[in-house]
C-alpha positions in Angstrom: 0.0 0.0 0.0 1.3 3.6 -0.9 1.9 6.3 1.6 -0.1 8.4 -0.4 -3.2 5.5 0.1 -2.5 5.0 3.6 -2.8 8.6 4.5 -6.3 8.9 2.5 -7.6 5.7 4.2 -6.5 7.7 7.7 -7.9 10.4 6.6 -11.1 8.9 5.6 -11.2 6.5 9.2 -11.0 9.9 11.0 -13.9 11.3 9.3 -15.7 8.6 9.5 -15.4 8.5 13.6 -16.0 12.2 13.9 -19.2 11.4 11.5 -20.3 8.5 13.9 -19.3 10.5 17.2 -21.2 13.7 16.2 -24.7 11.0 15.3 -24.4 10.0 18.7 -23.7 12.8 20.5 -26.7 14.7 18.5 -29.2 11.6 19.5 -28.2 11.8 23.0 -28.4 15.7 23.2 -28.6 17.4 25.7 -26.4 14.8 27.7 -25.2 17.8 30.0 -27.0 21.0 32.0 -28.1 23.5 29.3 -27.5 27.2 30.7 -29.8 29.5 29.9 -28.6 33.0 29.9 -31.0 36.1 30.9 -29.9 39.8 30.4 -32.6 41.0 33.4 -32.1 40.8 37.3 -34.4 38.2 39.2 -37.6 38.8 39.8 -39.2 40.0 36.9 -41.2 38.9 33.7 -38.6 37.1 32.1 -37.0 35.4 35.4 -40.4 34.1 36.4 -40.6 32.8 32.8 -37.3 31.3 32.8 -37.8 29.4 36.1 -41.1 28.0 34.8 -39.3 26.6 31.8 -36.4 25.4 33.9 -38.8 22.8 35.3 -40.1 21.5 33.0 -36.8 21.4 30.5 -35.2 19.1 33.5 -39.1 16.4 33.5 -38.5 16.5 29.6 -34.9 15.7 29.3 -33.8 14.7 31.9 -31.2 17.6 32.0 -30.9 20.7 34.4 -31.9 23.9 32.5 -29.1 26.1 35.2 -31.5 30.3 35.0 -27.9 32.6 34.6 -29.5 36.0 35.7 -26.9 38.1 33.5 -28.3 41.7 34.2 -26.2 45.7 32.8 -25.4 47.3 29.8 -29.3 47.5 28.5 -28.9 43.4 28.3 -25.4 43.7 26.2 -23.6 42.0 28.6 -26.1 38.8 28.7 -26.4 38.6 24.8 -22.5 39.4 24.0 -21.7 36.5 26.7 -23.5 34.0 24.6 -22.6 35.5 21.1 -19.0 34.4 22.2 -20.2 31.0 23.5 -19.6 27.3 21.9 -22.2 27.0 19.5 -22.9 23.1 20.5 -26.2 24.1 22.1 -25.5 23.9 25.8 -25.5 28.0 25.9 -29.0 30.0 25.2 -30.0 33.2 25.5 -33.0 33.9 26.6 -33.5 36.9 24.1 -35.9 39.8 24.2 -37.2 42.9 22.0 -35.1 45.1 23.5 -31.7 43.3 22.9 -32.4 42.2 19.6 -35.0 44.6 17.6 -34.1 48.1 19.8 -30.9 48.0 21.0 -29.3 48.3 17.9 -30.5 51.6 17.1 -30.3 52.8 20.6 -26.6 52.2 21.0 -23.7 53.0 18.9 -21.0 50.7 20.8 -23.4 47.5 20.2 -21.0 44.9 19.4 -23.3 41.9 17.8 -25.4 41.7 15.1 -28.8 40.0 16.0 -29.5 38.2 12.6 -25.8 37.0 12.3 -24.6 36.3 15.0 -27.6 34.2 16.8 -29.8 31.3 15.6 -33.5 31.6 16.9 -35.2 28.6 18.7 -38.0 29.1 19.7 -40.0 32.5 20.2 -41.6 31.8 23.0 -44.6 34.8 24.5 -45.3 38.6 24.1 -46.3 41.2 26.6 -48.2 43.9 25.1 -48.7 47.0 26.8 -51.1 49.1 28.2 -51.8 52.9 27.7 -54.1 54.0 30.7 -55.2 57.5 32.2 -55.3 58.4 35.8 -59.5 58.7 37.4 -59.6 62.2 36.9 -58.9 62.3 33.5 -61.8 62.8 31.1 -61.1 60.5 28.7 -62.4 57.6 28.6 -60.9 55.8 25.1 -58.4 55.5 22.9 -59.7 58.1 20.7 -60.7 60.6 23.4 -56.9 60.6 24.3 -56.0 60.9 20.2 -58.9 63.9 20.6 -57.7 65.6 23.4 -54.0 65.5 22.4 -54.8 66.8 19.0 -56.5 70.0 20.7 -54.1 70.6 22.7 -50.9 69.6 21.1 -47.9 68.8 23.9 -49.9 69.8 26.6 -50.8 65.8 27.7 -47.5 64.0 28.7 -47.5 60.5 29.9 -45.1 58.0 31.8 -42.5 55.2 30.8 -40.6 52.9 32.4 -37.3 54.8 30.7 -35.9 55.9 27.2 -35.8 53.0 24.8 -37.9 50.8 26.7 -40.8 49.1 24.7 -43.4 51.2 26.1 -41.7 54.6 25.1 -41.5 53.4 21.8 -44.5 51.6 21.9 -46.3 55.5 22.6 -43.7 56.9 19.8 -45.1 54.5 17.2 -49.0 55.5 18.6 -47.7 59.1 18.1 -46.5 58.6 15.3 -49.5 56.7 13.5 -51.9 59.1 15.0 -50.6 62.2 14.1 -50.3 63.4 17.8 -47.8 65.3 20.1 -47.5 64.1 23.8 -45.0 64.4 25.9 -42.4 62.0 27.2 -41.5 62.1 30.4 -39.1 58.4 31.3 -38.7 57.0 35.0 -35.9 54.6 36.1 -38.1 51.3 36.0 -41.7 50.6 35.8 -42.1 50.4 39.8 -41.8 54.7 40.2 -44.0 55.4 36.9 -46.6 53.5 38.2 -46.6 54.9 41.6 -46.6 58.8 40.0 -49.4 57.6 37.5 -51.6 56.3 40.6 -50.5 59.7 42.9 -52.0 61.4 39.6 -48.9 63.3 38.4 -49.0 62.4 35.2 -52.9 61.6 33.3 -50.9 59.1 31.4 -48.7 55.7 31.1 -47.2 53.3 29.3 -46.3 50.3 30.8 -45.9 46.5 30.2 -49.6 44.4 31.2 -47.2 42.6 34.1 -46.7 45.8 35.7 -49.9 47.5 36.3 -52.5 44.6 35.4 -54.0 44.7 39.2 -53.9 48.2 39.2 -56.3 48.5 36.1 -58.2 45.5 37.6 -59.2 47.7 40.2 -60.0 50.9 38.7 -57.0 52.7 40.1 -56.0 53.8 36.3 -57.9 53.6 33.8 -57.0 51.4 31.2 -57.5 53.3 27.3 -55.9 50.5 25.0 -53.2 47.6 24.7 -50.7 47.4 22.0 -50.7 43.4 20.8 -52.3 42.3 17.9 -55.3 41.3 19.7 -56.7 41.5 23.0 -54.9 40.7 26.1 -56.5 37.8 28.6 -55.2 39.6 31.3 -57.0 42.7 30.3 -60.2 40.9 28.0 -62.1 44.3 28.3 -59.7 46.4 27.1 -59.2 47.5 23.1 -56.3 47.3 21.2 -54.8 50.2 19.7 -55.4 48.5 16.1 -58.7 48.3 16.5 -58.8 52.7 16.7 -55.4 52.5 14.1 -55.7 49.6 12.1 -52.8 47.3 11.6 -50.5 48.9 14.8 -48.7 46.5 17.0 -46.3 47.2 19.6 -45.2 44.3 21.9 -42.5 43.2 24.2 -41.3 40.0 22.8 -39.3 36.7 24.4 -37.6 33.9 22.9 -35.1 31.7 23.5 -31.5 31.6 20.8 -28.4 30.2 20.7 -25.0 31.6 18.8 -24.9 31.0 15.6 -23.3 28.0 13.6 -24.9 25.4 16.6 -26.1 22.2 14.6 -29.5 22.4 12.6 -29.9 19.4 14.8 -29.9 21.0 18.4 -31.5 23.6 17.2 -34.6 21.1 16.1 -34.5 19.1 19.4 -34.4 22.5 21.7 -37.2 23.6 19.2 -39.2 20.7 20.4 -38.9 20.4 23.8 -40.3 24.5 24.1 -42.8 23.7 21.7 -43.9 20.8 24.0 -43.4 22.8 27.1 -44.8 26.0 26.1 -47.8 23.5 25.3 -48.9 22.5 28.7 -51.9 23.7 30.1 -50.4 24.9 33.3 -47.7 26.8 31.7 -49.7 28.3 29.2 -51.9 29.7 32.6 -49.2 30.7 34.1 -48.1 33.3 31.8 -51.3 34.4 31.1 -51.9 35.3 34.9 -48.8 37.4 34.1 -50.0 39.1 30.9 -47.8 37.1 28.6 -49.6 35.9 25.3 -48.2 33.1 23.8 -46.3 33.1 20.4 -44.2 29.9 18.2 -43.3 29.0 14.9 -40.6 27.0 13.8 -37.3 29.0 13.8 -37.0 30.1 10.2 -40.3 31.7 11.3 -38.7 33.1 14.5 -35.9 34.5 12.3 -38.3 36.0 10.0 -40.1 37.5 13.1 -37.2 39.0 13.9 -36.3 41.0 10.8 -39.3 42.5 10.6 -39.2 43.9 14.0 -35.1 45.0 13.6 -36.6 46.8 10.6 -39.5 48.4 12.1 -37.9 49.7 15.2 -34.8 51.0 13.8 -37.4 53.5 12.1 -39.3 54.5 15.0 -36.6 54.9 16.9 -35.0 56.8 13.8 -38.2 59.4 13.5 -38.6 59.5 17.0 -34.8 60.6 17.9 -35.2 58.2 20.6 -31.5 57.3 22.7 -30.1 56.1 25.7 -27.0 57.6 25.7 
């Protein structure tokens, strides 16, 4: 035998074994803890999410799904860590609007690219939000509010939980579809716009359904219109903004990625265990007590999804001059 034969028939021995090794290690996956990265602190929407799935991921596979609360930077620090991560599907992000459709137009030092660099999953739930007026406001709709601001143009301001959040530019989309002028005035977290809006110091807010959904329950604000693309269970009552402004949709948006390159394969089998998950009766309540609608599609859908939201915020956030820095 040649040296020139011997080294092909290596050659082809070694790809065969990393061929075979690869099979086996896809049809056992995962065979280790999965960690699941989150750019928030405990506590909120996403965390109580997160947990939720954890559970369940660990009954379905048999493997710990390890919450990594990843919090600073406006969620760059969570989403960079995993950009840089293997790509062999035991690293996820647990991805959001605000990291992946907003913060690229809100920042200039952003240092990944959202399409490129990340291979979607599964997209997992929404959480619309909720325009609502204080008691002693007059209005008592959508389109008294659209009325009232366009008689008195920058005289009605309303609440956020800060610049760039989804709420702010959920209102700068509304203000920019209706043709109105009110005025942005941004807290440092949802917790002290709510508590102005009920003390009355603002007649308005914007603020995720999680936030302020037993507040509305109650009648302590007055809840004008939610932003998804159809009513919210949490709030059943309560309009849409479409259905005033046909076709407007503003949402806060969750879903789980991993770095791009991972193999179509782990993808597929993290694809189905969410789907199955996500599924279940008692998960699909839970996030409903919390004002999350549930979303899916494969992830070529969630990819698509994700486009079209990268494009339509990077031009409200263009027209609106909206920044964090």
């Amino acid at each position: 035998m040649t040296r020139w034969l011997r080294t092909l028939l290596t050659f082809a021995c070694t790809i065969a074994i990393s061929l075979a090794n690869h099979a086996q290690s896809i049809e056992h996956f995962p065979s280790r803890p999965v960690r699941l990265v989150l750019p928030f602190s405990p506590g909120g929407t996403t965390d109580i999410m997160s947990r939720l799935l954890s559970v369940k991921f660990h009954e379905e596979t048999g493997q710990p799904l390890i919450v990594d609360n990843k919090p600073g930077a406006g969620g760059m620090i969570a989403t960079e860590l995993v950009q840089r991560a293997p790509a062999d599907g035991y690293t996820l992000l647990f991805g959001s609007s605000a990291q992946l459709a907003l913060n690229p137009s809100l920042y200039s030092n952003i240092r990944y690219d959202p399409v490129r660099d990340f291979a979607p999953v599964a997209l997992l739930g929404a959480t619309p939000n909720v325009l609502l007026a204080h008691p002693s406001q007059p209005m008592r709709s959508l389109a008294d509010m659209i009325a009232q601001a366009r008689a008195k143009p920058g005289q009605l301001s309303f609440a956020s939980p800060g610049s760039g959040s989804t709420a702010h530019l959920a209102a700068e989309l509304l203000k920019q579809q209706a043709g109105i002028n009110i005025v942005h005035v941004p807290y440092r977290g949802a917790g002290p716009a709510v508590t102005d809006a009920l003390g009355g110091q603002l007649p308005l807010i914007f603020v995720a359904i999680p936030s302020i959904v037993q507040q509305a329950k109650a009648d302590k604000l007055r809840p004008l219109a939610v932003t998804g693309a159809r009513r919210s269970p949490a709030l059943p009552d309560v309009p849409t903004v479409a259905e005033t402004l046909p076709g407007f949709e503003a949402v806060g948006w969750y879903g789980v990625l991993a770095p791009a390159g991972t193999p179509p394969e782990a993808i597929a089998r993290l694809h189905a265990t969410l789907r199955k998950i996500t599924a279940m009766p008692d998960v699909r309540a839970a996030w409903a007590a919390q004002g999350i609608d549930m979303l899916g599609g494969s992830p070529e859908e969630f990819s698509a999804y994700l486009k079209v939201e990268l494009r339509k915020w990077t031009q409200v956030i263009k027209s609106s001059g909206a920044t964090v820095e």
